[in-house]
C-alpha positions as CSV (number, residue, x, y, z in Angstrom):
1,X,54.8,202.4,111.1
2,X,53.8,201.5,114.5
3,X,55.0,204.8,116.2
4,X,53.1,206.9,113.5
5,X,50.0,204.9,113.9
6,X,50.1,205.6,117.2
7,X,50.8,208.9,117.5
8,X,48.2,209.5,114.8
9,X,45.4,207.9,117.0
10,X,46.5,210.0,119.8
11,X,45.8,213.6,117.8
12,X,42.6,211.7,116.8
13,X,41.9,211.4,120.3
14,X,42.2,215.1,121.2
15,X,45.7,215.4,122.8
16,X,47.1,218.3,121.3
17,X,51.0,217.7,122.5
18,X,52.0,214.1,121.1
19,X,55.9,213.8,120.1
20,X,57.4,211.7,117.5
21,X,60.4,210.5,118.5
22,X,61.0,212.8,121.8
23,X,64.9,212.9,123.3
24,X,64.7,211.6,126.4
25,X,68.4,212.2,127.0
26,X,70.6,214.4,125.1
27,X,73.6,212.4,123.2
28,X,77.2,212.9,125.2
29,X,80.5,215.4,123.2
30,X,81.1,211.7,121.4
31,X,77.6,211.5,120.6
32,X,77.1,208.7,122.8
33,X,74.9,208.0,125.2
34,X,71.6,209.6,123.3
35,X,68.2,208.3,124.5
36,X,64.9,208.6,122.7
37,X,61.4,207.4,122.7
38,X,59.8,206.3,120.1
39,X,56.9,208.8,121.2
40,X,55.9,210.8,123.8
41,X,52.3,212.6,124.7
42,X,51.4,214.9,127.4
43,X,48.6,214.5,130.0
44,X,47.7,211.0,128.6
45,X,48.0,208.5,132.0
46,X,48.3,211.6,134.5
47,X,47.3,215.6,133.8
48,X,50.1,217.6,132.8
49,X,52.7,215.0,132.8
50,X,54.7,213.5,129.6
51,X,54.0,210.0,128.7
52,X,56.7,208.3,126.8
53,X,56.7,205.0,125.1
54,X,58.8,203.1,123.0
55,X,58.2,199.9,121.1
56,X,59.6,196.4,120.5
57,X,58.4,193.9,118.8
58,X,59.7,190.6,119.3
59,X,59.9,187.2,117.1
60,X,58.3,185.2,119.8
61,X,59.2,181.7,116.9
62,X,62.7,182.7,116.5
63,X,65.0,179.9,117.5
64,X,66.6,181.5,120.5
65,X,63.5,182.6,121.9
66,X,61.6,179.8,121.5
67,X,63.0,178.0,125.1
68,X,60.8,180.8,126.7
69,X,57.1,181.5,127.6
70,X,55.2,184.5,126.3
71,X,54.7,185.6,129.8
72,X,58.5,185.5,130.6
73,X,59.5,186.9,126.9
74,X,57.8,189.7,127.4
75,X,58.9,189.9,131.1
76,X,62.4,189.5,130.2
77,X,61.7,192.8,127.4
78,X,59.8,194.8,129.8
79,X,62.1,194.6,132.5
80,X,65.0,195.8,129.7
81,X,63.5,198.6,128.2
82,X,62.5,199.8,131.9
83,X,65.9,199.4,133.2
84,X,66.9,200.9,129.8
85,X,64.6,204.3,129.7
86,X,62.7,204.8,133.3
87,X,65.5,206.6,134.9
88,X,66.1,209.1,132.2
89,X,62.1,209.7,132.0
90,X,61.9,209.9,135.6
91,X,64.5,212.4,135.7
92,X,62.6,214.4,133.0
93,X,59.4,214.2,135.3
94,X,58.1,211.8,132.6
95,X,56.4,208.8,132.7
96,X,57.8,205.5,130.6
97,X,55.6,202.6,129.3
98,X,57.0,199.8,126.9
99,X,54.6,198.8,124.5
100,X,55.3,195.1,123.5
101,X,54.0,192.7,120.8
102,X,55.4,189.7,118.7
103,X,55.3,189.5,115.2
104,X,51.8,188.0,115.5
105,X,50.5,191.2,117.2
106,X,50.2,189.5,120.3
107,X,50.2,192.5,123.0
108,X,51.9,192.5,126.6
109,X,49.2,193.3,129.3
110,X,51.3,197.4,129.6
111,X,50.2,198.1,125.7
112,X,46.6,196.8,126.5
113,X,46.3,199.5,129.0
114,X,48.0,201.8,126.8
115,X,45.4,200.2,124.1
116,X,42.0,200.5,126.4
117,X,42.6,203.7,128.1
118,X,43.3,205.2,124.6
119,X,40.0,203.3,123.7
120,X,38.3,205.4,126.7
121,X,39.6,208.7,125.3
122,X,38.3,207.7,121.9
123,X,35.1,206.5,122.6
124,X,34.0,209.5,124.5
125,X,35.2,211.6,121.3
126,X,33.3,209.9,119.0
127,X,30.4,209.3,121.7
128,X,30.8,205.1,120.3
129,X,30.4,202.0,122.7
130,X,33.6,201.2,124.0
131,X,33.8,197.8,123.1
132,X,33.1,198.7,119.5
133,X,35.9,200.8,120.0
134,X,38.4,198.7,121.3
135,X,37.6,196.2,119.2
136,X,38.4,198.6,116.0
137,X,41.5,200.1,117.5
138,X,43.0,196.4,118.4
139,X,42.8,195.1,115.1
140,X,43.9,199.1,113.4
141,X,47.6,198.7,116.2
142,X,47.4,194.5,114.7
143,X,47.5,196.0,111.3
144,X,50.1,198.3,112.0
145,X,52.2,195.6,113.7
146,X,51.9,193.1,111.0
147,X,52.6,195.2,108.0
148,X,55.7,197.1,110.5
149,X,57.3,193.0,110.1
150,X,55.9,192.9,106.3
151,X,58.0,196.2,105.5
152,X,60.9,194.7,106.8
153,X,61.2,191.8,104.7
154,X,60.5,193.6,101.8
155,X,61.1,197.9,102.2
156,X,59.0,200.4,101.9
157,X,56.6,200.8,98.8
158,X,54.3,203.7,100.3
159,X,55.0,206.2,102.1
160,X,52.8,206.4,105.5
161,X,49.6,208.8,105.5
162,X,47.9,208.4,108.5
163,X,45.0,206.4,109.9
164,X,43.2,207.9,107.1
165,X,40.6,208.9,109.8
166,X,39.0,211.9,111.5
167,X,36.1,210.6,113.5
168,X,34.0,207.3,114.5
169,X,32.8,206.3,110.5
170,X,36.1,204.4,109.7
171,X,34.4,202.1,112.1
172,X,31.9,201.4,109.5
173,X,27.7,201.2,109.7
174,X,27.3,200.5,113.5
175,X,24.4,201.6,115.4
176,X,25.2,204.1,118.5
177,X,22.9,204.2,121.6
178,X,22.8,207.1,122.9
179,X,21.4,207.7,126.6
């Protein structure tokens, strides 16, 4: 849910090459050893270079977890997933980013960057204030996060469909200034 939301918003955004689910590293002759993002877009934090990201969201309340901080949580996850995927990106010329959140849609500062330069890119699209945009795109990820954890405990009873969006009026009757 979460990866097709996002790359979704990305095509919305006007990037042409975004990647569902992009190998980052091909599997060993066992088929072992396989590495893949969850997606992937090209030209999105630097021109011409793939930007790969992969997801985790984490039950901040669970009982094993709950010794920790927030801060050192998602410290602890960011510094996995980077030891994880950053070498196998880096040898693809690639960049890796680990968008985190709890099961509250709580976001780690990396997918608030992820989440406000996407903003940037969407709010000079639709030629919309960016905090109007933000705001909309913060609780449209929130969504996505909290019905990812609701399909888990109980399956799948639509298929996904998209944001459902093609430009700024799914962010309902706002007024734009316009310089």
């Amino acid at each position: 849910e979460c990866r097709d939301l996002n790359c979704d918003l990305l095509k919305l955004a006007g990037f042409n090459q975004v990647i569902s689910e992009p190998v980052i590293r091909e599997s060993d002759q066992n088929g072992e050893n396989g590495l893949r993002a969850d997606w992937g877009v090209r030209g999105f934090w630097f021109p011409q270079r793939q930007a790969l990201f992969d997801v985790s969201i984490i039950n901040a309340d669970s009982p094993s977890l709950r010794h920790l901080s927030l801060d050192a949580l998602f410290e602890d996850r960011r510094n996995t997933k980077r030891r994880t995927y950053s070498e196998a990106a880096e040898a693809r010329r690639a960049s890796f980013t680990p968008f985190l959140a709890t099961c509250d849609a709580v976001l780690d500062k990396e997918a608030e960057g992820y989440l406000k330069r996407l903003a940037c890119h969407l709010s000079e699209k639709w030629e919309a204030p960016f905090s109007t945009t933000i705001g909309w795109l913060r609780a449209r990820i929130q969504i996505g996060i909290l019905r990812s954890i609701s399909l888990c405990f109980r399956g799948c009873r639509t298929k996904w469909r998209g944001s459902g969006i093609e430009d700024s009026s799914a962010m309902g009757n706002m007024e734009i200034e316009r310089s």
